[in-house]
MIBAMAR-869324 format. One line per 2 residues: number of its first residue (from 1); their letters; for each residue x, y, z of N, C-alpha, C. Coordinates in Angstrom, 3 decimals, always signed. Layout:
<nodes>
NUM) A) X/Y/Z/X/Y/Z/X/Y/Z  ...;
</nodes>
This chain:
<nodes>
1) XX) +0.845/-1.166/+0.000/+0.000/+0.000/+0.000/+0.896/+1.238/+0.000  +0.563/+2.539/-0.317/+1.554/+3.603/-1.075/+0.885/+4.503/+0.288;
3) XX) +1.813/+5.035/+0.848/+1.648/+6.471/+1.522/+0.778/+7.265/+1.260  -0.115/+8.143/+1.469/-0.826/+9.611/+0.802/+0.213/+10.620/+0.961;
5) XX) -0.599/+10.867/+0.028/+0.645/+12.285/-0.252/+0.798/+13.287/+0.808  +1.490/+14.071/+1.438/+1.943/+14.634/+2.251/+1.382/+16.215/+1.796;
7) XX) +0.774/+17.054/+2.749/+0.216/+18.393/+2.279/+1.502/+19.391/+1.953  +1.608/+19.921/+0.697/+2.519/+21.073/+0.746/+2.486/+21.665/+1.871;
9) XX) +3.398/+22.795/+1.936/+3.841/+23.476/+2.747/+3.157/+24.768/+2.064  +2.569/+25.662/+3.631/+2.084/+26.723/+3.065/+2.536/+28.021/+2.335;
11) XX) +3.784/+27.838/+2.506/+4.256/+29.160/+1.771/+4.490/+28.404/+0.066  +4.443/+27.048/-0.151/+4.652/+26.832/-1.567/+2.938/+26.933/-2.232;
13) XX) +2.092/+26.818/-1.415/+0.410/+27.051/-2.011/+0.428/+28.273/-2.020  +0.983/+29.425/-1.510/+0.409/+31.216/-1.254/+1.532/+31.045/-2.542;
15) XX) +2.648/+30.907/-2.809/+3.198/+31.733/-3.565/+3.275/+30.767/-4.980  +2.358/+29.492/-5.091/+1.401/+29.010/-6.161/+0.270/+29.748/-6.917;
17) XX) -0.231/+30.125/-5.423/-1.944/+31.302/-5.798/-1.017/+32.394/-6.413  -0.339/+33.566/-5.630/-0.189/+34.383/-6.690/+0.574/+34.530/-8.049;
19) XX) +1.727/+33.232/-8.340/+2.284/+33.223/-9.549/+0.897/+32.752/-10.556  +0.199/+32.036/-9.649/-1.242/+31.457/-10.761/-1.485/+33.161/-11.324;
21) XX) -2.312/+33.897/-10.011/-3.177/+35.052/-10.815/-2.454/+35.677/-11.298  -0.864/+36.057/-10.784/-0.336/+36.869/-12.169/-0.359/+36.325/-13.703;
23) XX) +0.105/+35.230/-13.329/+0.421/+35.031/-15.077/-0.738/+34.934/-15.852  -2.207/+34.298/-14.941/-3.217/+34.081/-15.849/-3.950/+35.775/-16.097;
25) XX) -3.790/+36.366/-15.051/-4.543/+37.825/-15.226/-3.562/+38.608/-16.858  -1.934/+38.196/-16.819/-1.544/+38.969/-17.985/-1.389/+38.071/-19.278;
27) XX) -1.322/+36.654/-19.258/-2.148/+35.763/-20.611/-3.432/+36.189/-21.245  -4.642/+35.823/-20.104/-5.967/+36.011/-20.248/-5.993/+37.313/-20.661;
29) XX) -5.258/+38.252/-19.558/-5.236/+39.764/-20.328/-5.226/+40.057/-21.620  -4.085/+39.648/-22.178/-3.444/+39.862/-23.103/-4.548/+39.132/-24.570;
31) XX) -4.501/+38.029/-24.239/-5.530/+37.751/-25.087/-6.688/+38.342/-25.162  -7.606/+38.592/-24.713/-8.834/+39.186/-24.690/-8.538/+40.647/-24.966;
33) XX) -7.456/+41.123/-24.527/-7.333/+43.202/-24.989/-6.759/+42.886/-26.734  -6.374/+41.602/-26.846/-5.824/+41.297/-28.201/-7.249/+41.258/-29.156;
35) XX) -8.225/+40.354/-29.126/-9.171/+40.189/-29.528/-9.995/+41.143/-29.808  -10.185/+41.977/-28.158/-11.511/+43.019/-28.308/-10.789/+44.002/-29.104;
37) XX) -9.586/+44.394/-29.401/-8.734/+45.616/-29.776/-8.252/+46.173/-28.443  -8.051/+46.263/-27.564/-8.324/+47.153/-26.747/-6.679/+46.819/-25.761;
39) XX) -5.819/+46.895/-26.595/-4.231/+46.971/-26.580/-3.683/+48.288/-26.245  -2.707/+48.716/-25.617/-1.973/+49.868/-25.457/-0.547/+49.551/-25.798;
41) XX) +0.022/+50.698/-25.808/+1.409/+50.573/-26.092/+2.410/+50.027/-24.887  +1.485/+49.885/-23.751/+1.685/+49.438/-22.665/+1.342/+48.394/-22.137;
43) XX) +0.381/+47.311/-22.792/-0.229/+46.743/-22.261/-2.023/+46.510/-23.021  -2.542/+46.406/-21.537/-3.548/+46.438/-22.084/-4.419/+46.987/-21.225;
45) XX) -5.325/+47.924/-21.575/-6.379/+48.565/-20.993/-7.925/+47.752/-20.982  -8.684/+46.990/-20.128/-10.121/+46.303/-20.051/-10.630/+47.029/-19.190;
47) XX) -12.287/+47.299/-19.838/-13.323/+47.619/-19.229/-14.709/+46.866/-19.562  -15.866/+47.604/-18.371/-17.119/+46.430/-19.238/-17.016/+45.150/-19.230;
49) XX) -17.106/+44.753/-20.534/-17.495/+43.292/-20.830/-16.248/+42.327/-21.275  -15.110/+42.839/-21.259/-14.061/+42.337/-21.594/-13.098/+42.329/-20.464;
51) XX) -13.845/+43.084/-19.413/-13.278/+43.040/-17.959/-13.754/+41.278/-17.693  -14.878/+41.811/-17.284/-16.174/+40.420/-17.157/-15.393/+39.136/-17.733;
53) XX) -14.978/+39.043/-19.033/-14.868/+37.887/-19.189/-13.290/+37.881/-19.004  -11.907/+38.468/-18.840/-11.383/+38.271/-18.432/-11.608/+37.696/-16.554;
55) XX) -11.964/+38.153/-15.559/-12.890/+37.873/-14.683/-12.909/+36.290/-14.566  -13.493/+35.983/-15.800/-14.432/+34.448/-15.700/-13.425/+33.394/-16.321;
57) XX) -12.298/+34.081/-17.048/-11.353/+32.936/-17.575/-10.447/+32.981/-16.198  -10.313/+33.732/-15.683/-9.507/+33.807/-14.948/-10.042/+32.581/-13.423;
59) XX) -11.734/+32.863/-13.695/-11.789/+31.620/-12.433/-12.412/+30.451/-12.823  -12.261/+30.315/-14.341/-12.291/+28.786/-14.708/-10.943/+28.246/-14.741;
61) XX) -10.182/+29.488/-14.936/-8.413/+28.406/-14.879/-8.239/+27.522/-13.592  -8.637/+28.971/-11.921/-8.547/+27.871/-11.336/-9.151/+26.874/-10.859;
63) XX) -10.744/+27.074/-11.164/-11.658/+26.125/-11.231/-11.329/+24.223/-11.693  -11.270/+25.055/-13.401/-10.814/+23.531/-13.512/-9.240/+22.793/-13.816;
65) XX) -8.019/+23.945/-13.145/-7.077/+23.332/-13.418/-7.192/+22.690/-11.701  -7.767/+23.035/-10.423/-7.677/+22.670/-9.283/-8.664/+21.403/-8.968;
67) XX) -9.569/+21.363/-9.863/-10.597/+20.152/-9.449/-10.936/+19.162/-11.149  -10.139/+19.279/-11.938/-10.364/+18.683/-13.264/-8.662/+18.146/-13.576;
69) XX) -7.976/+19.467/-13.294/-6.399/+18.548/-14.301/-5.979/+18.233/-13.243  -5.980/+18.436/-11.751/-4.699/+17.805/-11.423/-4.169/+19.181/-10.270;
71) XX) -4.100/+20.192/-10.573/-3.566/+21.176/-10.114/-3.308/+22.049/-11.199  -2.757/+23.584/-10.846/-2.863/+24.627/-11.978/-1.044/+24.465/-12.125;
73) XX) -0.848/+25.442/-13.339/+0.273/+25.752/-14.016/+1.712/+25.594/-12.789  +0.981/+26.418/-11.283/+2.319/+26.630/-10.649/+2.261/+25.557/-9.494;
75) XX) +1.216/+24.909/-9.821/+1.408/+24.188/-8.232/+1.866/+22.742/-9.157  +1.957/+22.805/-10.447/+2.560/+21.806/-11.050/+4.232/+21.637/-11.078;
77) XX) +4.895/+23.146/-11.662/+5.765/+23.297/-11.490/+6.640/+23.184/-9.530  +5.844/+23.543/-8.517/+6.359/+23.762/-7.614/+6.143/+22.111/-6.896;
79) XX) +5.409/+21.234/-7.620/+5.432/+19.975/-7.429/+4.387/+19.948/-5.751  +3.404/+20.592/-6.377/+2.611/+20.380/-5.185/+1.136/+19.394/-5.214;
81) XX) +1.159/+18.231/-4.515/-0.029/+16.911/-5.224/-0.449/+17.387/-4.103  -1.948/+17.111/-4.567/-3.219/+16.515/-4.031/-3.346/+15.493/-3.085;
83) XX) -3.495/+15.809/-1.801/-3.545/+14.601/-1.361/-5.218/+13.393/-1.741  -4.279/+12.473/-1.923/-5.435/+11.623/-2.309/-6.525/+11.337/-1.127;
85) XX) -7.275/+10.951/-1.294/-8.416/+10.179/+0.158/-8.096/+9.377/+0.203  -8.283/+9.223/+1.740/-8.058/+7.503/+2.640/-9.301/+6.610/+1.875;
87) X) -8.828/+5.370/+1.655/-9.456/+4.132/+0.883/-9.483/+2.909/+2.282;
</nodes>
């Protein structure tokens, strides 16, 4: 029989959460100010409805990268599992 996995450590989940929302807030950003037009020479400027759905990609990433794949982008890299349930 195999061990359960052991809970990360909390400073590798806090600094999972915010490498998650940065990178997905300036991907998701980026795409959607790409799409709507709404690009600066800086970046990107969202309002309205392109706020909104930046917003909603942003909490399906961690929606279903936390309860569908497995874990998101950084808690993959920082090698942080799920502990499984007792059987």
């Amino acid at each position: 029989m195999t061990e359960p996995a052991k809970a990360a450590a909390v400073w590798k989940r806090v600094l999972a959460v915010i490498l998650d929302f940065f990178t997905a807030f300036f991907v998701f950003g980026t795409v959607v100010a790409y799409v709507t037009g709404d690009t600066t020479s800086t970046g990107f400027n969202l309002s309205g409805l392109p706020a909104l759905v930046l917003f909603a990609l942003m909490a399906a990433y961690f929606f279903v990268g936390r309860r569908y794949v497995g874990g998101t982008l950084w808690d993959r890299i920082l090698r942080i599992g799920r502990p499984q349930p007792k059987t």
